[in-house]
N, C-alpha and C positions, 0 to 999 in steps of 0.2 A: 388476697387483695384486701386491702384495709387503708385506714385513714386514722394518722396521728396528728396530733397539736390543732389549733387554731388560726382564721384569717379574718380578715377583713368581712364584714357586711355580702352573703351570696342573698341573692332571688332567683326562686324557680319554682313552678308548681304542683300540683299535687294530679294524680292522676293513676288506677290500676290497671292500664294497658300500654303497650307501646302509641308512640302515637306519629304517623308519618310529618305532618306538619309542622310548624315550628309556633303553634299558641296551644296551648291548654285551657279551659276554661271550664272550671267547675263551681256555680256557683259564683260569689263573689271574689273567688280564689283564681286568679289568673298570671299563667307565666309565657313569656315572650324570648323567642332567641332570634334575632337577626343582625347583618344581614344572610340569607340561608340561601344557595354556598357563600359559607366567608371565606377570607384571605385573609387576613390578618386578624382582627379584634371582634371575635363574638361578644355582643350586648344581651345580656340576659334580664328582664325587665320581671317586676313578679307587683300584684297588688291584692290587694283584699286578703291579708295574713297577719296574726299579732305577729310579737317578737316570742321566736321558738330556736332551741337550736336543733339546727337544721345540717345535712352533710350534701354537697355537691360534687359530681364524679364526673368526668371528661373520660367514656370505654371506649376505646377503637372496637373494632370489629369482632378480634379475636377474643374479648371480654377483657383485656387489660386495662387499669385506672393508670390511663397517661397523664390527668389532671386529678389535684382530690382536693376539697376545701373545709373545714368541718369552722362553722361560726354562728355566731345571732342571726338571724334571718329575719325580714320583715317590710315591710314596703319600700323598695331600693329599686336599684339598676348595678349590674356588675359587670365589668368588662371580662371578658377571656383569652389571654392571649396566645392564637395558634400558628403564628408564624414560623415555630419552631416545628411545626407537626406534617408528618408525611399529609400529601394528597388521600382521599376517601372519606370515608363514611365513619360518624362517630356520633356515639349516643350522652346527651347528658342527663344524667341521672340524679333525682332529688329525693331525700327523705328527710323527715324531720319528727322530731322528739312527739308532737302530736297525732304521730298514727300518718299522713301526708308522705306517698309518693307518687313520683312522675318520670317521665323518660319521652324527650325530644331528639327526636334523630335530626341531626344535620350533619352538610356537606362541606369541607376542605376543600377549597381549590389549590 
């Protein structure tokens, strides 16, 4: 599993455990997914971060990267689009070039 090329502007934040809910917040470094379960368009929110680049992952269950985004990162809002994606359970996973990861489980309806 890996991630090539570049996108648009991701937010998401930094964190070394899973974390059941859908904010992180470490510090001035904060990231946000809702609405948690989506349908259609997860909003991913992130604040307190320079510009790093940073990689964003969308794993279903089975640890497969159904989504990947590798870009600039930095005080934004991203949308995600899951409309195409089975029902369950799916983790999104941030790391970025400053040492920064995190992982928000949310739900598909």
């Amino acid at each position: 599993m890996g991630c090539t090329g570049t996108s648009n502007a991701i937010t998401i934040a930094p964190s070394t455990q899973l974390q059941e809910g859908t904010t992180l917040n470490e510090g001035s470094f904060t990231i946000s997914a809702y609405p948690n379960p989506v349908s259609d368009v997860l909003t991913v929110t992130i604040s307190g971060i320079e510009e790093v680049k940073g990689t964003l992952e969308m794993i279903d269950v089975l640890g497969k990267a159904v989504q990947c985004h590798i870009s600039m990162v930095n005080n934004s809002t991203f949308n995600i689009q899951t409309s195409t994606l089975s029902s369950g359970i799916y983790f999104i996973h941030y790391k970025d070039d400053a040492g920064r990861t995190g992982t928000l489980k949310v739900v598909k309806e």
